[in-house]
C-alpha positions in Angstrom: 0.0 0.0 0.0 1.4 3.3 -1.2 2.7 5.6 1.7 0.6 8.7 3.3 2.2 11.6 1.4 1.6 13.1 5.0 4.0 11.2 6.3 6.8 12.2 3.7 5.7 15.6 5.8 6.5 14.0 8.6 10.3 13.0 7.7 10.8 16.6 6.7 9.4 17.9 9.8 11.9 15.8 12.2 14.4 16.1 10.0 14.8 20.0 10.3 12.8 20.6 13.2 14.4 24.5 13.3 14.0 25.3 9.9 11.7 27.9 8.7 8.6 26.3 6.5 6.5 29.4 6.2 7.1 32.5 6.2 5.0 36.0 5.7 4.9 39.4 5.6 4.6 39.7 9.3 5.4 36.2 10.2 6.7 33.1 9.9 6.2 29.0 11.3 9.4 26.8 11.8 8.9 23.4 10.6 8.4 22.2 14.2 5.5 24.5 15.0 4.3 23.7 11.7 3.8 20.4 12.8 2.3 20.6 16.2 -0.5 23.2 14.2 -1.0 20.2 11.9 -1.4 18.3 14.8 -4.2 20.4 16.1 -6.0 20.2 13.0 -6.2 16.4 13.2 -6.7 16.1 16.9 -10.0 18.5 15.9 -11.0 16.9 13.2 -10.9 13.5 15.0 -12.9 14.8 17.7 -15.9 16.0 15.2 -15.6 11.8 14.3 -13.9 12.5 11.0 -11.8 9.4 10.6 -9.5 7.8 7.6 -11.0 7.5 4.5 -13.7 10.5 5.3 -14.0 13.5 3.0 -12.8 17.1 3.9 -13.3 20.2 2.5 -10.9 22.9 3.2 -12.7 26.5 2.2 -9.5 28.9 3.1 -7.4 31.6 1.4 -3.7 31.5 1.4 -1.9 31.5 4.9 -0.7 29.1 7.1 -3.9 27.9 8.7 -4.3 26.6 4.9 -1.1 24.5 5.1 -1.7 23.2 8.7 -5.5 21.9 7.8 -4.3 20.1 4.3 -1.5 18.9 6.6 -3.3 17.9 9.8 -6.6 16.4 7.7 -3.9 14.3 5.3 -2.0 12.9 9.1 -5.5 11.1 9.3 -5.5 9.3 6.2 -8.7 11.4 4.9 -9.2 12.4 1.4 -8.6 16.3 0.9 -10.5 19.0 -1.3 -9.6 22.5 -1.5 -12.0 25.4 -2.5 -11.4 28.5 -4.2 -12.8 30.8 -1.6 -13.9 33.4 -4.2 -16.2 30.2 -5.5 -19.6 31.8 -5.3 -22.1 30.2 -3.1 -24.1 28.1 -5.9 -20.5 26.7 -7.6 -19.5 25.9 -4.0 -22.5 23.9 -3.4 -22.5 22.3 -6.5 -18.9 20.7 -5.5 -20.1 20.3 -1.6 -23.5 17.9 -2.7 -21.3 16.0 -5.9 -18.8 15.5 -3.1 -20.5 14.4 0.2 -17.9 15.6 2.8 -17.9 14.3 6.4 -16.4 18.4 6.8 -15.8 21.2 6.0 -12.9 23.3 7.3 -13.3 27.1 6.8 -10.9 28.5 9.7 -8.2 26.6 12.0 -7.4 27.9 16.0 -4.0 27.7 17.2 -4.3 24.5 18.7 -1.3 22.3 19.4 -0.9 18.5 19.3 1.7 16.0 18.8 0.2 13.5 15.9 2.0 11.0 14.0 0.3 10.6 10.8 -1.3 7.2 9.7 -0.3 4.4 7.5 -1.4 4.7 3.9 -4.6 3.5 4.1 -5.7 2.8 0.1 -7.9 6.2 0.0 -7.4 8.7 -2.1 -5.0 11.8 -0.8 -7.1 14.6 -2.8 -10.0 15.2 -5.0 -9.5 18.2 -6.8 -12.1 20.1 -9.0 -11.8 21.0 -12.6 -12.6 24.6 -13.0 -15.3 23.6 -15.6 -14.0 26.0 -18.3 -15.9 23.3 -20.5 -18.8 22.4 -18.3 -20.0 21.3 -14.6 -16.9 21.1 -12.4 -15.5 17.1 -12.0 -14.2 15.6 -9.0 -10.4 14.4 -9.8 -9.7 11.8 -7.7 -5.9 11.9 -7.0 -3.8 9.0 -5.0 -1.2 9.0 -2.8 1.4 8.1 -5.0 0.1 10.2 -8.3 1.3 13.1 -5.4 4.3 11.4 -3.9 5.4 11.0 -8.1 4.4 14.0 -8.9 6.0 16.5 -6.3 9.4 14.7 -6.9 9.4 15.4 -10.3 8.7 19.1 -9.4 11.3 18.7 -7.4 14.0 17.7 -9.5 13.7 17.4 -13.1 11.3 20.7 -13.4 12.5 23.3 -10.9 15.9 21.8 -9.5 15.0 22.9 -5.8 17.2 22.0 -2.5 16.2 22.9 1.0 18.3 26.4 0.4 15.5 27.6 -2.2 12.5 30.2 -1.0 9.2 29.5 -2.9 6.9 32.4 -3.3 3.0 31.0 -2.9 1.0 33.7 -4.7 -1.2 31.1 -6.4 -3.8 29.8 -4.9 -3.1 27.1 -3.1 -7.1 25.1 -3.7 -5.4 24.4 -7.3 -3.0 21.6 -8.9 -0.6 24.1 -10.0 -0.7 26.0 -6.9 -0.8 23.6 -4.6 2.1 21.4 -5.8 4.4 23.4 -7.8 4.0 26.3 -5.1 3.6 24.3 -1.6 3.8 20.8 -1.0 6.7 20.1 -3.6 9.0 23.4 -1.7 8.2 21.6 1.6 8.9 17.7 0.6 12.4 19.2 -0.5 12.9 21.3 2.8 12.5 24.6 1.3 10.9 27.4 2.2 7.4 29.0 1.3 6.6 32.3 1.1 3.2 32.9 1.6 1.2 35.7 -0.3 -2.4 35.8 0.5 -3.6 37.2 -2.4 -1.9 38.2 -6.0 -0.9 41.9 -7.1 2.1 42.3 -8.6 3.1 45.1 -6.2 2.8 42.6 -3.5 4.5 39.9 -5.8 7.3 42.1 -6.0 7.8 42.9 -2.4 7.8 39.8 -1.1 10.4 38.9 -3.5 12.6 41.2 -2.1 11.6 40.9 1.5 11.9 36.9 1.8 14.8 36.6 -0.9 12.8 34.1 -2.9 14.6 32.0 -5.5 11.6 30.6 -7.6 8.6 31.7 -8.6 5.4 29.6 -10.0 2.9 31.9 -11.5 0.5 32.2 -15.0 1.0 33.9 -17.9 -1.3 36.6 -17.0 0.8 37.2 -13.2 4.3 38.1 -15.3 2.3 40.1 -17.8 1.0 42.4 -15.0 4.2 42.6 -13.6 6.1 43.5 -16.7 3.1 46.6 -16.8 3.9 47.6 -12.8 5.5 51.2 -12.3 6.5 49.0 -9.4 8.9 46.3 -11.7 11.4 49.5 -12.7 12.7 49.5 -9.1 12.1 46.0 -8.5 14.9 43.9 -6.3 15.0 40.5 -8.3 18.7 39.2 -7.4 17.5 36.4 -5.9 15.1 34.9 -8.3 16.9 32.2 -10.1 13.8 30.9 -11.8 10.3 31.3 -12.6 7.9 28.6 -13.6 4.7 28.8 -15.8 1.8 26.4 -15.8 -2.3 26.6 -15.5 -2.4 28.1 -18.7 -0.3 28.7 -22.2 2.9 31.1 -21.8 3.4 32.7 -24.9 7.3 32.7 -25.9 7.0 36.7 -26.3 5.9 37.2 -22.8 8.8 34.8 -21.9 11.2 35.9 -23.9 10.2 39.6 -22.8 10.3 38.8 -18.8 14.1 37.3 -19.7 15.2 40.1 -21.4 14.1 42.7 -18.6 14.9 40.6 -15.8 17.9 38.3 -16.4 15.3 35.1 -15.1 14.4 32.2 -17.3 10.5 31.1 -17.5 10.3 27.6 -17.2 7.1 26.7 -19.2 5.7 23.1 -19.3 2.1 21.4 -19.8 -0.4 19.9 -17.4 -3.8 19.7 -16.2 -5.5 18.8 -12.8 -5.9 15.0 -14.4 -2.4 14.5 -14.9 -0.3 17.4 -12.7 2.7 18.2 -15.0 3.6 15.6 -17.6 6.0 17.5 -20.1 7.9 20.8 -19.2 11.1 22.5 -20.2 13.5 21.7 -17.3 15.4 23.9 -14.6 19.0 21.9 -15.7 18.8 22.4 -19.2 19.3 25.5 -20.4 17.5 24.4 -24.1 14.0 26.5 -24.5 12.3 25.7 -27.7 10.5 28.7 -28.7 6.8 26.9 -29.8 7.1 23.7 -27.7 6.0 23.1 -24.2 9.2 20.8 -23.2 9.4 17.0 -23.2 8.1 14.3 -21.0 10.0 14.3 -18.3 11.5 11.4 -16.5 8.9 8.6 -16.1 6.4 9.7 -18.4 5.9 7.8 -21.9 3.4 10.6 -24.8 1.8 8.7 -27.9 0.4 11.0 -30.8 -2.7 9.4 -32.3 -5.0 9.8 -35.3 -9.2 9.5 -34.5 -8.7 5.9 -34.6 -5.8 5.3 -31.8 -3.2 4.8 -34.5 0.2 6.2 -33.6 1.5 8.7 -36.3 4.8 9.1 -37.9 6.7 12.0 -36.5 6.1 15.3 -37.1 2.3 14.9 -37.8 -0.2 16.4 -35.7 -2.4 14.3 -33.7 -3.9 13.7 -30.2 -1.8 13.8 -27.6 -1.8 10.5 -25.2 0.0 10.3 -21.7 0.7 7.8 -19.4 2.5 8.7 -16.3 2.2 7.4 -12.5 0.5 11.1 -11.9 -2.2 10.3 -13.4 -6.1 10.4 -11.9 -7.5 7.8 -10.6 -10.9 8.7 -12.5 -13.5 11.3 -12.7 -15.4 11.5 -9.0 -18.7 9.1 -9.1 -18.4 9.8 -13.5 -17.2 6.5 -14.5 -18.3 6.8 -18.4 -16.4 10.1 -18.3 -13.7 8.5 -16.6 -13.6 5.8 -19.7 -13.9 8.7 -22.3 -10.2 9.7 -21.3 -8.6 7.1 -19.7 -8.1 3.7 -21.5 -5.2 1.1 -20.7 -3.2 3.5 -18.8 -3.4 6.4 -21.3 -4.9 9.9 -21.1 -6.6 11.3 -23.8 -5.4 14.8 -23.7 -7.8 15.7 -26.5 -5.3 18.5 -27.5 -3.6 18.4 -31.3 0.4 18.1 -31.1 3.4 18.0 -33.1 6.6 15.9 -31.5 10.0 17.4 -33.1 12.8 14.5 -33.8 14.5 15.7 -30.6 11.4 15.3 -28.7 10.3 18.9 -28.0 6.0 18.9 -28.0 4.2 21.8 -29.1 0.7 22.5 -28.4 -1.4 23.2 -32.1 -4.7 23.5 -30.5 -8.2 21.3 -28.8 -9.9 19.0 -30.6 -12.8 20.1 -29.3 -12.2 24.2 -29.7 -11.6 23.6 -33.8 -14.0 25.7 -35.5 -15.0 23.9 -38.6 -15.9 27.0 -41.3 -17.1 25.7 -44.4 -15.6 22.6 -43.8 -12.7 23.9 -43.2 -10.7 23.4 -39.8 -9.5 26.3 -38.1 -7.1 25.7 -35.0 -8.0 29.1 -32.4 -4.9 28.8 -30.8 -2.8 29.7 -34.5 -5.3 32.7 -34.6 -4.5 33.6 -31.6 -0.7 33.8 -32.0 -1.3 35.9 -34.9 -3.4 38.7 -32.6 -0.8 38.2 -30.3 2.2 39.3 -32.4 0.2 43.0 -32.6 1.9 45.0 -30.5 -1.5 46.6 -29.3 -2.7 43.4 -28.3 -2.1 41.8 -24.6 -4.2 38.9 -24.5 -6.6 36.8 -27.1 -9.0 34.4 -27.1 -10.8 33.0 -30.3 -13.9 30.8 -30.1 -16.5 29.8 -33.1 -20.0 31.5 -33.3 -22.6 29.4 -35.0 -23.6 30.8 -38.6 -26.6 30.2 -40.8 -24.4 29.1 -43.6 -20.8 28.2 -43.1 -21.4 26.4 -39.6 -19.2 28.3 -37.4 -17.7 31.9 -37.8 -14.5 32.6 -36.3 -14.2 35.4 -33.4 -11.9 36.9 -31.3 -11.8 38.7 -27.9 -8.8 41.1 -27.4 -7.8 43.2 -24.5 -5.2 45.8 -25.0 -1.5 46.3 -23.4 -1.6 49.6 -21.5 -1.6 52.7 -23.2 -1.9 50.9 -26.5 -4.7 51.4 -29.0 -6.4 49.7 -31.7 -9.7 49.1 -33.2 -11.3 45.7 -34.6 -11.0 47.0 -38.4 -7.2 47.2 -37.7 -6.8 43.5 -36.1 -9.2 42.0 -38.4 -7.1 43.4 -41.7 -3.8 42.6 -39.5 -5.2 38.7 -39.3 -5.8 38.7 -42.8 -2.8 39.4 -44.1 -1.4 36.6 -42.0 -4.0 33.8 -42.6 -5.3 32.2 -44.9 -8.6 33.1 -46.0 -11.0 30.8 -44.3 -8.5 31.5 -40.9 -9.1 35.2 -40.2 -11.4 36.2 -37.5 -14.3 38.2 -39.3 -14.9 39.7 -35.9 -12.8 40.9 -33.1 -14.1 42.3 -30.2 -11.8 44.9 -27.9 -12.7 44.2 -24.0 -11.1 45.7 -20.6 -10.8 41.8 -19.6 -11.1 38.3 -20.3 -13.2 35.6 -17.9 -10.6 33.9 -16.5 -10.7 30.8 -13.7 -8.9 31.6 -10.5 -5.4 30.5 -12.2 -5.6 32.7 -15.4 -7.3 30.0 -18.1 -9.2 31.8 -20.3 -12.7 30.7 -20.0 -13.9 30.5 -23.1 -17.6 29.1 -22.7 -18.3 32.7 -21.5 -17.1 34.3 -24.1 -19.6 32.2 -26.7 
């Protein structure tokens, strides 16, 4: 039976009793104190009658009665989900009834107790929800050793990190990316976490420079505002050695751009809350591959398939398969959705790649966001790299609109960088002398913001 990733905690915890964990603007928890909070949290939760194998909900914002509850609840052997606590009340109830919790956790005291944490015990360690970009949020059900496997290859093949390194939390921590690239990966290695309870990039900044942080996990949509800050002129980065991307695409502009004013290198990879981080560029080589997402990393075999299941010679685009120990266990209580994606050990990304002869994978586009025009197939995410190359344009997002005739139209949502301007007319005719015909968006509308989920995905339903 696989071990209680709590109990990798555990090791850490006796292992540098003294060491700093967490630490804040303000504050800060040694890994000892840590520990005995964690404690409290179990020894509480136990009293309510929550016992191994139960359900918790944990409803709290960044800070370090987050980390002691996820902590304390996984020393019990119960199965953890985290909630976005800007989730309005209908989306959190919607999660709360598909999931049946035996608690929910919404604040911690400052209780103390010494608890060892159990034996795996063959349940789940977290059951994460999707941020139903696509439709009704889905339970992820996530083992014990999908998040043992995963967090040590964030460790080392991704972001390199040794108990010396200072993490900066500033996403939130109720999601994949935050929640292992930005927490429980820094603490397995003995590193420390800098805690930011909620994202600005004047804040960002500052706590950069306050706690000395070496890496950096953020979006694409955190290093653009930053880059836009009055605050980033002045900015103390000498201690950043890296900065990672993930939750949504980084476009090689931005990254290049971020290099170029700050001397830092964006590590971008590929992931979802199904299969944490698969393929990435890596923090020991130096090699970035302008239109690819990295390779699989240690441990983790990619097919590319036609419709059929056929693999396809290289270099053609096809759907992208995965099989890697971090996978789900399966879609919460959804089993025929479960089978629609998962099938002898493979995942069925359901996005359209090309695999270079050195391995690199770059992302074409979704099999389901292809807008079929007239019988032709147009990929959003080329039309999108076109928009982005205007230098007016910040972000874009392009989607098909149904149309009497042709099927689907293509459109596009644009918001501007700051100070720039622009008008549809312009973007369209830019487009179109870039694409070809049946490509170009025939309309383009100029917003103040895109919908985004709580990690900066572009939600795309709600722009349709």
């Amino acid at each position: 039976m696989t071990e209680n990733f709590a109990r990798l905690l555990d090791a850490t915890a006796r292992r540098e009793p003294g060491a700093p964990a967490l630490v804040w603007d303000g504050g800060a928890l040694t890994w000892a104190a840590l520990d005995l909070r964690a404690g409290g949290v179990a020894r509480a939760l136990s009293a309510q009658g929550v016992r191994a194998r139960d359900r918790v909900v944990l409803a709290m914002a960044n800070g370090w009665r987050f980390v002691a509850a996820l902590w304390g609840a996984l020393k019990l052997g119960v199965t953890v989900t985290p909630l976005n606590p800007l989730l309005t009340g209908a989306e959190r109830m919607r999660i709360v009834a598909d999931l049946r919790p035996a608690a929910i956790v919404e604040a911690t005291g400052a209780g103390e107790a010494v608890v060892t944490s159990v034996e795996g015990t063959g349940a789940p360690a977290l059951i994460l929800y999707t941020s139903g970009s696509t439709g009704e949020p889905k339970g992820v059900v996530l083992s014990h050793a999908a998040l043992t496997f995963a967090n040590r290859s964030w460790i080392g093949p991704v972001m390199g990190l040794t108990a010396e390194d200072v993490v900066l939390a500033a996403l939130p921590l109720s999601h994949s990316f935050g929640l292992n690239g930005a927490l429980l990966a820094p603490l397995l290695a003995g590193a420390s976490v800098a805690l930011l309870d909620h994202f600005s990039p004047e804040a960002a900044l500052s706590a950069i420079a306050q706690h000395r942080v070496t890496v950096f996990p953020g979006v694409a949509a955190m290093f653009r505002r930053m880059l836009d800050a009055p605050a980033m002129e002045t900015a103390d980065l000498g201690s950043l050695r890296a900065v990672v991307s993930g939750a949504a695409p980084c476009p090689w502009e931005l990254a290049r751009e971020w290099r170029e004013r700050t001397g830092v290198r964006i590590i971008r990879g590929y992931g979802s809350t199904e299969l944490f981080r698969p393929i990435s560029h890596l923090a020991g080589d130096a090699c970035d591959e302008p239109e690819s997402v990295g390779r699989p990393v240690p441990g983790v075999e990619i097919a590319v398939v036609d419709d059929a299941g056929a693999a396809l010679p290289q270099g053609e685009v096809g759907e992208l398969w995965i099989r890697t120990p971090a996978a789900m266990e399966g879609y919460l209580d959804r089993p025929e959705e479960t089978r629609a994606v998962l099938a002898d050990g493979w995942f069925r990304t359901g996005d359209l790649v090309a695999v270079s002869p050195d391995g690199h994978v770059s992302i074409v586009g979704r099999k389901r966001e292809l807008i079929l025009r007239g019988g032709y197939s147009v990929v959003p995410a080329e039309v999108e790299a076109v928009l982005l190359a205007h230098p007016a344009v910040a972000e874009a997002a392009v989607v098909g609109l149904p149309h009497p005739e042709l099927g689907e139209e293509v459109a596009a949502f644009v918001t501007l960088r700051p100070g720039a301007a622009s008008e549809p007319d312009e973007l369209i005719a830019h487009c179109k002398a870039r694409l070809a015909g049946f490509k170009y968006p025939r309309q383009v509308q100029i917003v103040a913001q895109l919908p985004k989920s709580a990690t900066g995905k572009i939600l795309k339903s709600r722009l349709r």
